[in-house]
Structures are given as C-alpha cells and as structure tokens.
VEXDRENMAR-537535 format. One record per residue (C-alpha): x, y, z; residue in three letters. Coordinates in steps of 0.02 Angstrom, whole numbers, plus 50000, padded with zeros to 5 digits. Layout:
BEGIN
XYZala ...
***
This chain:
BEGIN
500005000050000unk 500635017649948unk 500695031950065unk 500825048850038unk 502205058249990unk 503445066350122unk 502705083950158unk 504075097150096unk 505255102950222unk 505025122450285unk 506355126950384unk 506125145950371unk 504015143550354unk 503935159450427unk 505155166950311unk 504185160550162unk 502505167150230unk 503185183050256unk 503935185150108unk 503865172349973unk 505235179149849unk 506585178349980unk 506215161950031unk 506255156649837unk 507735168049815unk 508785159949949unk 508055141749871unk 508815145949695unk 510465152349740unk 510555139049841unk 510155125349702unk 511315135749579unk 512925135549707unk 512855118049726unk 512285113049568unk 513855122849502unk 514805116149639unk 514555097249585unk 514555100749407unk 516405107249439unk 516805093149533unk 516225081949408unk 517185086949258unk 518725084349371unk 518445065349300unk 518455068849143unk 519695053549062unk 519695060248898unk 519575073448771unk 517665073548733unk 517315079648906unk 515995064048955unk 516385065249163unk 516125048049212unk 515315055549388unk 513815069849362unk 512945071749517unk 512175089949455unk 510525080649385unk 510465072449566unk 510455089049654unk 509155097349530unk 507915082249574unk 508135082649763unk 507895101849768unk 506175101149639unk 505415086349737unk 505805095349904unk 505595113149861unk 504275113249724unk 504065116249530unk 504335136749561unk 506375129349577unk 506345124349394unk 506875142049320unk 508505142749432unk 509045123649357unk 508875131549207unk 509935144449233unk 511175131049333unk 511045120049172unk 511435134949067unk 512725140649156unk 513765123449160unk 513235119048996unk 513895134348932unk 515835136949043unk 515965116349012unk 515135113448839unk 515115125648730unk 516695124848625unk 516045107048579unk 514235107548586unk 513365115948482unk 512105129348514unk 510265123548488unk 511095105948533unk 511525114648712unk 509805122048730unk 509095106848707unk 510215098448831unk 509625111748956unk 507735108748913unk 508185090748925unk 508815090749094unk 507155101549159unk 505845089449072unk 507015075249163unk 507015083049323unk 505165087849318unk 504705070749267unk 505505063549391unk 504795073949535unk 502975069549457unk 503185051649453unk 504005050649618unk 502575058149697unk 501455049749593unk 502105034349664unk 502045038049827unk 503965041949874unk 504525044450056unk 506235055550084unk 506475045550225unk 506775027750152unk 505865018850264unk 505245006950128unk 506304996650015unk 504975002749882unk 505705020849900unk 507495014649866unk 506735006849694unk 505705020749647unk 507235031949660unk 508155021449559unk 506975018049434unk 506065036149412unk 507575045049445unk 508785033249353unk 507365032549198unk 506695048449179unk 507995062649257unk 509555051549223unk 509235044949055unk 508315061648992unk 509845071749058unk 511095058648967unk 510045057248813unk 509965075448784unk 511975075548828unk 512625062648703unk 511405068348561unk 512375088648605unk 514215078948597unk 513715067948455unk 512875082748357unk 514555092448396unk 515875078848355unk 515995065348197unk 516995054948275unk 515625052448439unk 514465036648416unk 512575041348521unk 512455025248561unk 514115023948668unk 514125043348715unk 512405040348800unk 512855024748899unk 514485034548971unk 513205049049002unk 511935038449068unk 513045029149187unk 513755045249247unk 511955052549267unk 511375039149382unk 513055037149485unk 513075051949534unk 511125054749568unk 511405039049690unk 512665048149778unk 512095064349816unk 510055064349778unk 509835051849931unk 510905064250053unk 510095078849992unk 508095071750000unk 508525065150164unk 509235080450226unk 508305093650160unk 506675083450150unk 506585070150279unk 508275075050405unk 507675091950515unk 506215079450562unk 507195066150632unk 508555075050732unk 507825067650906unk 508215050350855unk 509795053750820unk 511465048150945unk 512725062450913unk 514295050450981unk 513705038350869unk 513595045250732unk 515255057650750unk 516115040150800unk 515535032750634unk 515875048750514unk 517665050450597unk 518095030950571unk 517515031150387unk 518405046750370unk 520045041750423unk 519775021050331unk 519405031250166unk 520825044850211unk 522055030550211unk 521755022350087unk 521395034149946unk 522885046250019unk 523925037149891unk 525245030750028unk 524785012550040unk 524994999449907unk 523914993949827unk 523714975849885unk 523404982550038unk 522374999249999unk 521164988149878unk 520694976250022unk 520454990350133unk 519285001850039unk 517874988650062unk 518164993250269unk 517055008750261unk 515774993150216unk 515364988950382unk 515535005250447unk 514095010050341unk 512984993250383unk 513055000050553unk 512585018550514unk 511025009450426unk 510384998850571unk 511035010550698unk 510705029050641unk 509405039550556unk 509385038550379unk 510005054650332unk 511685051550444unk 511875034050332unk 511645045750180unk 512985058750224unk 514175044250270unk 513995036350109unk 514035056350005unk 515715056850122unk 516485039250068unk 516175043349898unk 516915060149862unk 518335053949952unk 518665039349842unk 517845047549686unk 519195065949717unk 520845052649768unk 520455041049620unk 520295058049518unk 521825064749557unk 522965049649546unk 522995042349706unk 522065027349794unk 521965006649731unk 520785010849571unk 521845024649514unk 523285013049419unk 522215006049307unk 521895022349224unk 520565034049239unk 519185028549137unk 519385009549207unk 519685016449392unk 518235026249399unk 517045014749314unk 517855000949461unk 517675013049610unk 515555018249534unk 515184998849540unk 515894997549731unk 515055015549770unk 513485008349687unk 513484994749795unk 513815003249947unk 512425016549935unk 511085002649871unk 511824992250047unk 511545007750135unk 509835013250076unk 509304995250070unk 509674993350267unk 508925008750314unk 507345004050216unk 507234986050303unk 507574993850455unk 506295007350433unk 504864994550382unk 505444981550530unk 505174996750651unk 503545000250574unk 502884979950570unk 503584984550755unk 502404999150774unk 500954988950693unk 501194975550816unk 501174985650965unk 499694995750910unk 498854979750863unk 499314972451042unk 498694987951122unk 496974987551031unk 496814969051089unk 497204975151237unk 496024990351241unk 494524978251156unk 494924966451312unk 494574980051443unk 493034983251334unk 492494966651337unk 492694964351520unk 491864980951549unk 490394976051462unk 490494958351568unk 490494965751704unk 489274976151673unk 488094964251616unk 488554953051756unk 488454968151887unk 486754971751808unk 486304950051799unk 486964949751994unk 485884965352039unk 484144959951974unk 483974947552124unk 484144959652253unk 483124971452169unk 481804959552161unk 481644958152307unk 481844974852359unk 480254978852243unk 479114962252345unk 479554967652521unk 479044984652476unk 477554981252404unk 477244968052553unk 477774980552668unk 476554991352595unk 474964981052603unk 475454975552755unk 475534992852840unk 473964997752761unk 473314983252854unk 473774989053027unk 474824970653038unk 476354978253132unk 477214963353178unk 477324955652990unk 477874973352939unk 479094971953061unk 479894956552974unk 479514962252806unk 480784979352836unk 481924968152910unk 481934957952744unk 482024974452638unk 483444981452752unk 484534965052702unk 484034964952534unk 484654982652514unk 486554978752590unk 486274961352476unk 486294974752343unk 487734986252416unk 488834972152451unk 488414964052274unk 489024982652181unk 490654979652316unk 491264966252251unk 491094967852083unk 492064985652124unk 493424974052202unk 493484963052058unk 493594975751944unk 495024983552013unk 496014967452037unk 495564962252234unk 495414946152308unk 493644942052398unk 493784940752589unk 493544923552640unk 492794917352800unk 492274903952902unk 490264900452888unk 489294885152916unk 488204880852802unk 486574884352869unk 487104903252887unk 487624902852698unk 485674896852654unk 484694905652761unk 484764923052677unk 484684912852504unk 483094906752571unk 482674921652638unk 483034930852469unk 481874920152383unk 480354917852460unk 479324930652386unk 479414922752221unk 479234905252279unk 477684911852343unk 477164921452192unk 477664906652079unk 476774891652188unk 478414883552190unk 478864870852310unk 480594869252407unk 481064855652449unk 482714860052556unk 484074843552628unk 485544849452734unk 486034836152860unk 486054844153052unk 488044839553075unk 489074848752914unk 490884855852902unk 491184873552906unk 491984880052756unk 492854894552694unk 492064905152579unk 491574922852519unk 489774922252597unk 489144936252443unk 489814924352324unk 489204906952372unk 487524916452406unk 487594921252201unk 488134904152154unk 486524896152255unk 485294911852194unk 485804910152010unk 485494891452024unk 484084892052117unk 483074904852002unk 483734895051858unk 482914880451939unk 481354890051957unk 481354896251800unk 481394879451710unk 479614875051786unk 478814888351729unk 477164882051638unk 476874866451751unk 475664864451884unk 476804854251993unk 478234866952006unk 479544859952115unk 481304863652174unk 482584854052280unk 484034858852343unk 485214845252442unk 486754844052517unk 488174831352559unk 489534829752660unk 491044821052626unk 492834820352724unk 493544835152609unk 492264842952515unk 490244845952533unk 489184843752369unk 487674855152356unk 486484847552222unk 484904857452124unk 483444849452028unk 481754852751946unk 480724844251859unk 480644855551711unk 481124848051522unk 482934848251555unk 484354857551439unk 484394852951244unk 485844841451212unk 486544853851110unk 486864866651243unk 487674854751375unk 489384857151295unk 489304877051288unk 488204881451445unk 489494887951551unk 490054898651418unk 489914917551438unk 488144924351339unk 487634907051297unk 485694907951319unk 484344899851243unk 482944910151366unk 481854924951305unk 482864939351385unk 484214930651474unk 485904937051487unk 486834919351476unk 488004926551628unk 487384917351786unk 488104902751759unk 489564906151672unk 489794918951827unk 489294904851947unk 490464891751884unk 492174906651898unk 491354908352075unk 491534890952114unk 493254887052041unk 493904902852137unk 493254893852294unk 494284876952257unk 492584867652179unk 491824862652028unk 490144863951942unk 489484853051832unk 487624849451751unk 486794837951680unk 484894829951630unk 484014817451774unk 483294800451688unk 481864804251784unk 481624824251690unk 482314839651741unk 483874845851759unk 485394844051899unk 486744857451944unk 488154850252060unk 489614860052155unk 490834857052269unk 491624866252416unk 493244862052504unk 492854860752686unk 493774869752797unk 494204856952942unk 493404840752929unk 493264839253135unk 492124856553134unk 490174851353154unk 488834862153173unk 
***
C-alpha cells in the first residue's frame, strides 16, 4: 500500500509566509551554488578529450531540490544548466544542441519529481519501495533524459562520437552520481530536520570520523595497493552499522562522504583504482560506490519497515488490549446488572408487602418484612462491592461460615417469588456439616443464580418443584439442584457455562458462566447435567475447611 508523499521541508516557514520571493530567492541560489559546485567537481573526471565526466551528480541535486522545494525551483536549474552547459560545453556542443540539453535536463528533472510523487515516494527511506522508485524514476526519467539530451549535444558536435556509446557513458555518469548525492540531499533537506531527536550524536561523529580516516588512508595514495584495495571495502561495515544504527540521513551523508573521498583521490591519481587508468578506475570505484549506497539505503529501508511491522504490532497488541478492557467492561457490566436483578427483586416484593401490610395495621409482619428489605438493600450494596473489588484486581475476603448461615439469607432472598410462583422447596442439609471457607456474597450468588434458574425451568407446570440438597464428605460438601422442568437441549450441555450462551427469552447467559468462575475461585467445581427421571441437575463442590468442625 502507497502512502503519501513526504510533506516538503520548511525550515524558514515563517520566512516564506512573510515574504515568498526571499524564501524562493535563497532556494535558487542555493540550488545554483551547489549545482555549480558538483558540476565542477564532476568534470574533474573527465578521462578524455570529449569531456563525458564519468561522475555527474548535478542532475541528482536538481531532482532533490524540485521534489523538496517545488516546481517554482525549475527556472534557477535552468539557469544552473545553462550556466555549466555553457563554461563546460560550449566549445564542443553546439548551440541549439546545448539548449536542448538544458530543456532536457528540466523535462528530466520535472518528470521525475511527478512520478516520484505519483508513486508515493518517502524522503525518509523507510520502505525498500522508495529505494526502487528512486532508482527507477530517477535513474529513467531525470538520468536517462539528462544523458540522452547530453550525448545527442556531443554527438551533434563531434563526427567521431557514436550516440549510442556517448549516452551509455552519460547515462552511467547521470545515475552514479544521482545515487550519491540525491539520497543525502532528500534526506536532509526533505526528511533530516524531522528526525534529529532520534539521532545519537557520539554515534554518529564516531562513525563519520572512522570512515573518514579508513577512506583517508587508503585513497591518500600512501599504501599499496594490495593493501589499499582490500581496505577500501572497510568503510563497508562502517556504513551497515550507520544503517541499522542511525537515522537515515546520517547513513546518507556517510555514504556522500565515502564517495567524494574515493571518487576526488581516484581523480587525482591516488588510491587502489587509480593505476588502472582513469576511465577503468572510475568505472571500478562507481560499481563498489553503487553497491555501497544501494547496501546503505537498502538497510535503512528494512530497518525502517521492521520498526514500522514493530509499530503495527504494538498498536495491534494495544487494541487487543484496549478491546479486552472493553469486553470485560461490558461483562461486568452485564454481570453487575445479571447479579443486581435478584436483590432488586426483592427489594421491589418487600416493599410492596411492606406496603399492604402497613395499610393493614399488621405491625408485627411489617416488622419482618423491613427487616427483609433492610438486608436485601446491603445484599445489593455488598453485590456493587465486590464487583468494584473485582474490577480493580482484589481478592474476595474469605471466612469461616457454616452452612446453614450461607442458606438462610438465600432462602430468605427468595421467598417472595416462591410464593408468587407456587413453587415448592424442597430443602436437605444434614444437622452435623463442616464449616467452610468462603466469600459468603459469592456462594450466596452461586446458590441464587441456580436456584432461580431452577425456578425458571418450571415455569408452565402445575407441579412446580425445586430441591436443593446437600452432602458431606471428608474434604469437600456437594450442594445438588433439581426441577422437574424439560431439562437443557443436548446441544447446549457442551457450551452452557460459556459467557452469553442463552437459549431464554431475555436472558443474559452470565449466571452461570459467573457461577461456575465463582466456584472454581472457591477450590470447587460445577457441573450439570439431565436426570433420567426429567429435569435438570446442577452440582458444586466446596472444600471444607476442617473436617473435625460440626455444626
């Protein structure tokens, strides 16, 4: 997938605001300094009489400065073009074959600022796509219109010039030297004043001063050359480093740094490549300089997209992470809202009992009823509690009960809509039990969720009945609940315990799923299952706290 292009760089945006000629002024004298400069530099490798340079990194300076700056750049390249075609050129080009040259390098330059951003080029190289696109775009369009225009002005001016070989010495020198100084200059200009807080400053002045003094040595002219030749390929390394280590614009300036080096020693004599003559020597030293920038840019773009898969993976992790809080907010909620109904319930029948009951001057019931709706109401409080506690990470406070005191306000909690529901309890706790240790809120949800469930699964018969037993073993007590309603569907068994698996009109499918966490925090287990005789069974289990503790 593309992205956008790099927004341009503004380093004087208020400048340019202010006054928009300066700030296009101080653009174009820029571009035609250092176009100048670089054309200079290149004709210094010039191994012959036809004045091909084998090294033109001008075309590479007019593309970074368009694709940076903008189209309104274009005039001052043409007067840059002009002005080296014209010192450099003229006494063997002639002159509509010069203006074209000039007019060629523009359309090249301009074509290869649309098509980068009509591609979707990044100054930063942070994909290996951008290394391509610069290579291909800028090699294609800006190199090869800038070296077609050049060979057809020297073979126009000289006889004895064949196009097709003038234009691949052009072209070759076109392209080496846009890979040398286009990716220092996009990077710097476009991408660099962005990405200054990344960068290590002993680091990178470590790395520049190394590669500085390898490529000092050796092209210094004072080693031999079966040991110079080995060691130009140390700045290698050096550069690998800058790549995995350093912003990319640092990389870029290391490689612009190891290559005017090598490119001004091999020019003026000195250095491994420079014995083999000029023309072979500097075609030698552009294929290891090739490599080295494409190792460079090529690092820094796998770098760049292994930092962003990096980024992707940590956002991703953190919206899995932010969709699990969601997920167990709306559990909770549900569950907090599942949990609360009981209570409330209840709350609503001993009012209303209350209610009649006061209107009917019968003090003493009333007396029993409050004392119901007082308990459901801290039921309620300590219910909202808990769930507080749980959300926030806190273990439930356990205590000793027997098990008696554990049913009673179950029992209690219930009534009113065994009554309302002509239900019949049928309740089995042996007199001698062991005391266990429990959250008494909790195992009262486990036995109310059951219990209604229970209820619930009657609904529609005549004979409604509920029974709720218990057993005690040497380390555990089982508390059993049956109906005699039709039983679950074999096809729910396997997922009933799962969280929102209902098959009821306006269920939540949290109690049990809720009830089952409950019991497992507690050391037990609940299971279900369908009676031969009808009607369904729920089972758990409680460790019991000492097994010589009756009640």
């Amino acid at each position: 997938m593309s992205t956008a292009p790099l927004p341009l760089a503004r380093p004087h945006s208020r400048t340019e605001t202010s006054a928009p000629w300066v700030w296009l002024a101080g653009r174009s004298v820029m571009l035609i300094a250092l176009y100048y400069a670089v054309g200079l530099w290149g004709f210094v490798f010039t191994p012959d009489a036809y004045g091909i340079p084998l090294v033109w990194p001008a075309t590479g300076v007019g593309l970074a400065f368009v694709y940076v700056y903008g189209y309104r750049l274009l005039p001052a390249l043409g007067i840059a073009a002009s002005l080296i075609t014209w010192q450099f050129t003229s006494p063997m080009m002639p002159l509509p074959e010069a203006l074209g040259s000039v007019v060629a390098t523009l359309a090249g330059v301009a074509l290869g600022t649309h098509g980068l951003r009509r591609f979707g080029f990044s100054a930063r190289f942070e994909r290996l796509r951008d290394v391509w696109l610069l290579l291909l775009i800028g090699g294609l369009a800006a190199s090869g219109s800038a070296a077609t225009a050049g060979a057809w002005g020297m073979a126009a001016g000289m006889e004895s010039l064949r196009f097709s070989n003038t234009w691949w010495l052009c072209w070759m020198a076109d392209l080496m030297g846009l890979m040398l100084v286009a990716p220092v200059l996009l990077t710097w200009l476009g991408a660099g004043l962005t990405r200054h807080a990344e960068q290590n400053h002993a680091r990178a002045a470590a790395l520049g001063f190394s590669l500085v003094a390898i490529a000092g040595l050796v092209y210094a002219g004072h080693l031999p050359t079966g040991i110079a030749m080995p060691l130009s390929y140390a700045v290698f390394p050096l550069v690998m480093l800058a790549a995995v280590r350093c912003p990319v614009h640092i990389t870029t300036g290391l490689t612009m740094a190891a290559g005017a080096i090598a490119l001004s020693g091999t020019g003026w004599g000195m250095g491994p490549f420079a014995e083999m003559g000029l023309e072979v020597s500097l075609l030698s030293l552009n294929a290891q300089l090739a490599l080295l920038v494409l190792t460079a840019l090529v690092l820094s773009a796998m770098r760049g997209e292994r930092e962003a898969a990096e980024a992707r993976a940590r956002q991703h992790l953190d919206d899995l992470a932010r969709a699990g809080r969601l997920s167990t907010l709306g559990e909770l909620s549900a569950g907090l809202a599942h949990e609360l109904n009981q209570p409330l319930c209840a709350l609503a029948s001993y009012a209303q009992a209350s209610k009649r009951l006061l209107e009917r001057g019968r003090m003493e019931e009333l007396k029993d009823a409050l004392a119901q709706l007082d308990a459901s109401a801290h039921r309620a409080a300590e219910t909202v509690r808990q769930m507080r506690a749980f959300a926030a990470g806190h273990s439930p406070e356990f205590s000793s009960i027997a098990l008696p005191d554990l049913l009673r306000p179950v029992l209690d909690l219930l009534r009113p809509e065994l009554r309302r529901g002509r239900v019949q309890m049928d309740v089995s706790v042996p007199n001698a039990l062991p005391r266990i240790k429990a959250a008494p809120v909790q195992m009262e949800q486990v036995l109310v969720n059951l219990l209604r469930n229970a209820m619930e699964a009657t609904e529609g018969r005549s004979d409604r009945q509920v029974r709720l037993s218990v057993q005690g073993e040497d380390t555990e007590l089982r508390i059993t609940v049956t109906d005699n309603g039709p039983g679950i569907p074999e096809h729910r068994l396997p997922a009933l315990f799962d969280p929102f698996a209902t098959w009821k009109s306006g269920g939540l499918g949290l109690g049990l799923s809720i009830s089952r966490s409950l019991v497992e925090a507690h050391g037990g287990h609940l299971t279900a299952r369908n009676r031969e005789a009808g009607g369904a069974e729920f089972q758990f289990t409680l460790p019991v706290e000492d097994r010589d503790a009756r009640t």
